[in-house]
C-alpha positions as CSV (number, residue, x, y, z in Angstrom):
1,X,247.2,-16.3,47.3
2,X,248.3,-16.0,43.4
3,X,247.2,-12.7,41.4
4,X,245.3,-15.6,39.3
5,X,243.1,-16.3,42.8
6,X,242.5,-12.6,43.1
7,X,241.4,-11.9,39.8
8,X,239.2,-14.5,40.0
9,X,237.3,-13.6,43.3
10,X,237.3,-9.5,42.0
11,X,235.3,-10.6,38.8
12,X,233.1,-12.9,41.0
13,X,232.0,-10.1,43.4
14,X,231.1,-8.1,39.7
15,X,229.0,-10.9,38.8
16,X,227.6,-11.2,42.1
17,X,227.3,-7.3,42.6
18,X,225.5,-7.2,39.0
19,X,223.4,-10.4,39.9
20,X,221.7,-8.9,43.0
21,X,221.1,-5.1,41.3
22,X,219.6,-6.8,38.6
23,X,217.3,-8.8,41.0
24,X,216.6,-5.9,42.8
25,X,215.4,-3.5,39.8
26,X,213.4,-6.7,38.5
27,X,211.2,-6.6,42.0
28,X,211.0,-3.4,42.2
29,X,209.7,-2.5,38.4
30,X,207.3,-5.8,39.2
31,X,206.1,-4.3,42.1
32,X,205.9,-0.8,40.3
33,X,204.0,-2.6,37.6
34,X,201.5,-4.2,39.7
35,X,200.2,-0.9,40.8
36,X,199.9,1.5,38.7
37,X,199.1,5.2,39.1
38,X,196.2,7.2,38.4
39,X,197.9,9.2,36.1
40,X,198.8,6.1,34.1
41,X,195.7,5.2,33.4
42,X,195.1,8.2,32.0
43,X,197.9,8.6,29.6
44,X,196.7,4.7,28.8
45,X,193.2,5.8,27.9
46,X,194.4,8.5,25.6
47,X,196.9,6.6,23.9
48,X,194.7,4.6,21.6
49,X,193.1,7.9,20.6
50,X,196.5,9.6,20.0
51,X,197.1,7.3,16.9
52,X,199.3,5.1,19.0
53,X,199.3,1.3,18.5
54,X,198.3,-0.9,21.8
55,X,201.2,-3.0,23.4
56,X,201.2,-6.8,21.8
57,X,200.2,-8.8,25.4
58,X,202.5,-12.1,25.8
59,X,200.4,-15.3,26.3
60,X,199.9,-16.7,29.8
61,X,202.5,-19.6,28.5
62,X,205.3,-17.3,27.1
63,X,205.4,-15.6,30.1
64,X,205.8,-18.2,32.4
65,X,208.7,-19.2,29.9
66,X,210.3,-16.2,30.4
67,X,210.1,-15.5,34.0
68,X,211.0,-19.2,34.5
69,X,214.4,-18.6,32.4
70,X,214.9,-15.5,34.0
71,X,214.7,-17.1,37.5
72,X,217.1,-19.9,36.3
73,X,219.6,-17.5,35.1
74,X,219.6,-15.6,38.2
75,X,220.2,-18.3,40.2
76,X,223.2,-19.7,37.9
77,X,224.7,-16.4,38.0
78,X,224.7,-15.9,42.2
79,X,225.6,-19.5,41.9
80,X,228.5,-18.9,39.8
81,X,229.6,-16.0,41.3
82,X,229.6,-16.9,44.5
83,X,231.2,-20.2,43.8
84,X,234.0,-18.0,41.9
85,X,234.6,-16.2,45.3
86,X,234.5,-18.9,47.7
87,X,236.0,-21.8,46.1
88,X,239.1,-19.8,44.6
């Protein structure tokens, strides 16, 4: 195998590496999302009275955008990089 070869199937196994953590801290601040604590609420309650403004809520559409591109570039990217390391 050619140092060409080698390089190639290091900086797949990045890619890959980076793919999955970044699929992993996406489920896990989803799943940290969906429930959220009691003290949370709280803080969220007093925020508006603080002086703070609200956080602008996407539309139902431009999410689904979103977490369809996001999906689709995850995929490419363990697609890629595990093509990089396998087919090299």
């Amino acid at each position: 195998m050619d140092a060409a070869a080698i390089a190639v199937k290091i900086v797949g196994l990045a890619l890959f590496l980076f793919t999955a953590r970044s699929v992993y801290r996406h489920f896990k601040g989803r799943a940290a999302q969906s429930a959220p604590s009691p003290a949370a609420l709280g803080e969220a309650e007093a925020a508006p009275a603080a002086g703070k403004k609200p956080a602008q809520q996407q539309s139902k559409v431009e999410h689904a955008l979103n977490a369809f591109l996001l999906y689709a570039w995850f995929v490419f990217m363990t697609a890629l990089s595990l093509g990089m390391i396998v087919n090299n």
